[in-house]
C-alpha positions in Angstrom: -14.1 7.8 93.7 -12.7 5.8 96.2 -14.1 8.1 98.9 -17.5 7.8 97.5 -17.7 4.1 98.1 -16.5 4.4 101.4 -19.5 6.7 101.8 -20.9 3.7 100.0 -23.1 6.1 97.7 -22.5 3.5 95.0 -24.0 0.7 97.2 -26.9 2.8 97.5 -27.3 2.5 93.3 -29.3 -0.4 92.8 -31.9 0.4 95.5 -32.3 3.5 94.0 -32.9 1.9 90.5 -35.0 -0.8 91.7 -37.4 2.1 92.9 -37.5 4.3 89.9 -38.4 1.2 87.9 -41.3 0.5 90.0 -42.3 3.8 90.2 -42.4 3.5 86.6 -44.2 0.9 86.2 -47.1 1.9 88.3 -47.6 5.3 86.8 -47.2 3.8 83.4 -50.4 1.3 85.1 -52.2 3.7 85.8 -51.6 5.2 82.9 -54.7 4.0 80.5 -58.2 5.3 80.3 -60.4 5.2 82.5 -63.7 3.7 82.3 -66.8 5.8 82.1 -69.5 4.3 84.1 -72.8 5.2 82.3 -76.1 5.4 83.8 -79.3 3.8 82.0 -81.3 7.1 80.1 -84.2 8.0 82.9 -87.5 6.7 82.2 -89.9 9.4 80.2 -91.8 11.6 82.2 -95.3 11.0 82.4 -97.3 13.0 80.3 -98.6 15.8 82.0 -102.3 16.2 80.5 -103.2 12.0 81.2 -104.7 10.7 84.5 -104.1 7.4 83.8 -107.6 6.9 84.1 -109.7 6.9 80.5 -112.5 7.8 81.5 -111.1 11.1 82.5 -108.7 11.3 79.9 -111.8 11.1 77.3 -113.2 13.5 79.2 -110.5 15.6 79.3 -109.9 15.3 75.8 -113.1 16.3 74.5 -113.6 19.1 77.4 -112.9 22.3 74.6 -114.8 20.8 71.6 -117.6 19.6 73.6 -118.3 23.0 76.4 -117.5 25.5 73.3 -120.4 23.4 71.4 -123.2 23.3 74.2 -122.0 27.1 74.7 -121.6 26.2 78.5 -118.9 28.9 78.8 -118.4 32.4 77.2 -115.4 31.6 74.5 -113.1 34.1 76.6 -113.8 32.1 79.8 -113.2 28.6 78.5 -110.1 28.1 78.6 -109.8 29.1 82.4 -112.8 26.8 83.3 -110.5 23.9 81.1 -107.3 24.9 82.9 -109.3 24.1 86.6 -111.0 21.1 85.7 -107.9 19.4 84.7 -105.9 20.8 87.6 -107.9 19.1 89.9 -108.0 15.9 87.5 -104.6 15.5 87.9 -104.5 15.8 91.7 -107.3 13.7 92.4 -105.8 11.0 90.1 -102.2 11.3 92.3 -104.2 10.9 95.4 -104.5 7.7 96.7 -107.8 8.1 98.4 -109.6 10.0 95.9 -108.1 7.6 92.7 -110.8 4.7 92.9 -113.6 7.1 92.7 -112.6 9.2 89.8 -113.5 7.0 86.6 -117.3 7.1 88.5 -116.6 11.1 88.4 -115.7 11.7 85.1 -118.6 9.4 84.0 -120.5 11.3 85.5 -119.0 14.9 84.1 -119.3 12.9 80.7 -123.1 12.4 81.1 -124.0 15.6 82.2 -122.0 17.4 79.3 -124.0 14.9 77.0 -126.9 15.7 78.5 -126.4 19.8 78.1 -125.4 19.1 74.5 -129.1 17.9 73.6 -127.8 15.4 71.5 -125.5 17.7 69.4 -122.2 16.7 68.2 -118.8 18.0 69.9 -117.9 19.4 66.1 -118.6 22.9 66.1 -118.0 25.7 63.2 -114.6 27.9 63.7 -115.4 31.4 62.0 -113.6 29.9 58.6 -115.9 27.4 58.5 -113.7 24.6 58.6 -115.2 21.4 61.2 -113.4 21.2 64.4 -113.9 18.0 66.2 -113.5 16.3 69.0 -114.2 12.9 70.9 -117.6 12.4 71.7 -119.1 12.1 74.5 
């Protein structure tokens, strides 16, 4: 023993516990749970079939009903004919130069379909015989 004081390994002791203990203490810190930051939900997509513009959104709406009853389009070609008109809805109402001018537009679609349905209604007989309506124009 006496030999190990003289290499003063004892001496050494309290250092040595004076370290543990604060490494103790700052894992037993660190210890707890961390906190979860959470991000606000993202806003809702905007729906894909609205302009933002209601004149074309009427129009758009009542496109089907309204072509099918003025029998603009063969029933088989319709849909196709919908599909490209709305298309190009859409990316005339993203683009800022075209945007101003497409309520006037769709006015203007809205009129001549009125006009080719000869004053008809947009409610047209499905092959059960049940009405199918839409807005109209």
């Amino acid at each position: 023993m006496e030999l190990a004081n003289k290499a003063a390994l004892f001496r050494q002791a309290p250092t040595t516990r004076l370290g543990c203990l604060a490494l103790g203490l700052l894992l037993a810190g660190c210890g707890h749970a961390t906190r979860k930051v959470t991000l606000p939900p993202p806003p809702p997509p905007k729906p894909v079939a609205a302009t933002g513009i209601s004149p074309c959104d009427a129009y758009l709406d009542s496109y089907l009903a309204c072509h099918r009853a003025a029998e603009i389009y063969t029933p088989d070609t319709l849909q196709a004919h919908y599909q490209a008109i709305r298309t190009g809805l859409l990316q005339d109402a993203n683009d800022p130069r075209t945007r101003p001018y497409l309520a006037n537009r769709c006015m203007g679609l809205q009129a001549q379909l009125s006009a080719a349905l000869k004053g008809r209604s947009c409610n047209t007989q499905t092959a059960s015989g049940n009405a199918k309506s839409a807005n109209k124009p």
